[in-house]
C-alpha positions in Angstrom: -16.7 -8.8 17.7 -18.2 -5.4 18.3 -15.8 -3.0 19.0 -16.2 -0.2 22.5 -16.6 3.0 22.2 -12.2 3.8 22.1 -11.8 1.4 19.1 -10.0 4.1 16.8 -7.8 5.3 20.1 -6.8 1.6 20.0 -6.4 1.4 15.9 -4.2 4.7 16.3 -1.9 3.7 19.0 -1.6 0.2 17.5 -0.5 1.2 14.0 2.0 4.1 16.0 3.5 1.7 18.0 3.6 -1.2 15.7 5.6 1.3 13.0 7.9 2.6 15.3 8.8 -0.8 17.0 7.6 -3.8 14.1 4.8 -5.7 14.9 7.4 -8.7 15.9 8.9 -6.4 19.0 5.9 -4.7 19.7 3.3 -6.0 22.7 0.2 -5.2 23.8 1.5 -3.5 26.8 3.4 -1.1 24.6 0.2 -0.5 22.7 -2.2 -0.1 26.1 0.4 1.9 27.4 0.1 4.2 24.1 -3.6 3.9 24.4 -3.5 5.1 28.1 -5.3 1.9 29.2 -4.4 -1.5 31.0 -3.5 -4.3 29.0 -6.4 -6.3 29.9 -8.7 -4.0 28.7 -7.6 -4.4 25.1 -8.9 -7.6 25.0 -12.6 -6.1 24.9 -11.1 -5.0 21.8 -9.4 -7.8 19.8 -8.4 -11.6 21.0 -5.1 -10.8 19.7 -1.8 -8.6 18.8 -2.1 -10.4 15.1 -5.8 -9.4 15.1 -4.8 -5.9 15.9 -2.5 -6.1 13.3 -4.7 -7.2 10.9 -7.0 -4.7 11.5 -5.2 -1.7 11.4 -4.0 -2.9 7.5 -7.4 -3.7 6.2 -8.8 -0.3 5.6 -6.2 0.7 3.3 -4.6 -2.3 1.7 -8.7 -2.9 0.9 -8.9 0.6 0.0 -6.4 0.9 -2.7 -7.1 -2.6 -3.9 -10.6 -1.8 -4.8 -9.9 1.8 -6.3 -6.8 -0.4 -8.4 -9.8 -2.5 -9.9 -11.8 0.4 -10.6 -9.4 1.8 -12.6 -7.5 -0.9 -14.4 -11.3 -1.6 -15.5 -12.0 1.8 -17.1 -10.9 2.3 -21.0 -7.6 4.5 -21.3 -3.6 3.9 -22.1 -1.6 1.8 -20.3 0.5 4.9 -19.3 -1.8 6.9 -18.1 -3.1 4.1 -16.0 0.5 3.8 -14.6 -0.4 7.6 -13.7 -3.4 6.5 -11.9 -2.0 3.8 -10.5 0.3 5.6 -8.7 -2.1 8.3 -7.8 -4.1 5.8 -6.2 -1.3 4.4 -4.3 0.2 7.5 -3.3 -3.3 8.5 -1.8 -4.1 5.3 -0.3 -0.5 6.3 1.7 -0.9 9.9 2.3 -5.1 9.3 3.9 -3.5 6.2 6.1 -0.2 7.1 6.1 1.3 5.1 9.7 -1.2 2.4 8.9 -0.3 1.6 5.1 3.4 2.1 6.7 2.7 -0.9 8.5 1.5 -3.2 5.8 3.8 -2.5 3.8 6.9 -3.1 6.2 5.0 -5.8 8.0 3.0 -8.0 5.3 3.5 -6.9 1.9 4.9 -9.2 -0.1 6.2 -11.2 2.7 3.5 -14.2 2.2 2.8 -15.2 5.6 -0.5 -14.7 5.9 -2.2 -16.6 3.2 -5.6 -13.8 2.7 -2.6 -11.8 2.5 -0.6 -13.1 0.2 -4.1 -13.0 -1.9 -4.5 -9.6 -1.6 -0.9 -8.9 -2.4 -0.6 -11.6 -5.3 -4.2 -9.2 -7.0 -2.7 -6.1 -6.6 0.0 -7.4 -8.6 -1.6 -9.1 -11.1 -3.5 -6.2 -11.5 -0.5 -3.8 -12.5 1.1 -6.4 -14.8 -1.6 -6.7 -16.6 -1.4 -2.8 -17.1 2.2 -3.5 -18.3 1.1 -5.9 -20.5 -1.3 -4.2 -22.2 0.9 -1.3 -22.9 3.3 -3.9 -24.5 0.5 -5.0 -26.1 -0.6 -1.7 -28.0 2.8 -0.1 -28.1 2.6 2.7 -25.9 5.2 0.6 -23.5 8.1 -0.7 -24.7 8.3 -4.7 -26.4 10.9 -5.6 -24.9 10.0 -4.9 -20.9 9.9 -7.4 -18.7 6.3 -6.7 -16.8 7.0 -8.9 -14.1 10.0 -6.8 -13.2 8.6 -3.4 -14.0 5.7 -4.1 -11.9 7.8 -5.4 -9.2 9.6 -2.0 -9.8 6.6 0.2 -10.1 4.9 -1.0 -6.6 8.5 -0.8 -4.7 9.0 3.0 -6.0 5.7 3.4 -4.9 5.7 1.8 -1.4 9.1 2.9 -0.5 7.4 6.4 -0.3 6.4 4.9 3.0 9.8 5.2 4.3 10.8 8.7 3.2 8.1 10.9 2.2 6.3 13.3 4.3 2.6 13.5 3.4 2.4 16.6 5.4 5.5 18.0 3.7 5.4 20.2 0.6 5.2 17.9 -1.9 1.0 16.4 -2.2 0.6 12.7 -2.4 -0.4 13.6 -6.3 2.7 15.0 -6.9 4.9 12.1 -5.4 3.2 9.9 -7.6 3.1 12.0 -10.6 7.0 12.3 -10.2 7.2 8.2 -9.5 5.1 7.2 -12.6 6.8 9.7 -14.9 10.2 8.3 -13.9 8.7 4.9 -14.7 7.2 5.6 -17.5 10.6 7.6 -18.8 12.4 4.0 -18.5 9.4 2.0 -20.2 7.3 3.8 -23.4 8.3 2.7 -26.3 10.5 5.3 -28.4 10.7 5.6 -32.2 13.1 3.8 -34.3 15.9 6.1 -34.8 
């Protein structure tokens, strides 16, 4: 549906409200009310409050899973895709910081929404295979368990969601640099002593 001319007004106040309430206790009301506007009116926007939902998480669960591709694609070490990794993820958060916030408290991982669950299930997939690889050539260690680590890995990295200021001192790149490296202190492989 084409959307009128206060379309990001509406995003904005959406992903505010539906962060500061949950999308489960959050109406429409609360979000016109945010908005400035009658409730009514927000249906020239969307048909729905899941609608709304779903579109305030699109751009930047689509976002990060399309710069993950990218980059578990390109030649390099399995650790210092882990350092990309999170660099992508941690910039993914800090340029839509309210509206990952409420994908990842909202949908992530929670598979009720099957395109969703997709998405999520990828994303996944896509740092195990990381993992593996490392395993693989020897840079990680043989005996990690990559479904856990990347289970471990994505957690670190979304619970930044719930703590982390991304107007704060420390830069989304530096969050992410101090999440991978405390991964990665728990996972290279180390010589025989």
């Amino acid at each position: 549906m084409p959307r009128p001319s206060r379309w990001p007004e509406v995003m904005a106040a959406a992903a505010k409200v539906f962060r500061a309430k949950g999308y489960h206790a959050a109406t429409l009301e609360d979000v016109a009310d945010e908005v400035g506007m009658l409730k009514g009116s927000l249906y020239n926007y969307i048909t729905s409050k899941e609608e709304l939902l779903f579109a305030v998480v699109r751009p930047p669960a689509e976002q990060l899973l399309e710069q993950t591709r990218a980059l578990v694609a390109a030649e390099g070490t399995a650790p210092g895709k882990v350092v990309a990794i999170a660099r992508v993820h941690a910039g993914v958060l800090a340029e839509h910081f309210v509206y990952a916030a409420v994908y990842v408290h909202e949908i992530a991982g929670m598979g009720r929404y099957p395109e969703w669950a997709a998405m999520d299930h990828e994303y996944v997939e896509l740092v195990r295979a990381v993992l593996a690889a490392g395993v693989a050539e020897g840079s990680l260690r043989a005996d990690l368990d990559v479904r856990t680590a990347g289970h471990v890995l994505i957690g670190s990295l979304n619970w930044l969601t719930r703590w982390w200021d991304p107007d704060g001192p420390a830069s989304a790149e530096e969050m992410a640099d101090r999440v991978s490296a405390t991964f990665l202190d728990g996972s290279r492989s180390r010589p025989a002593r």
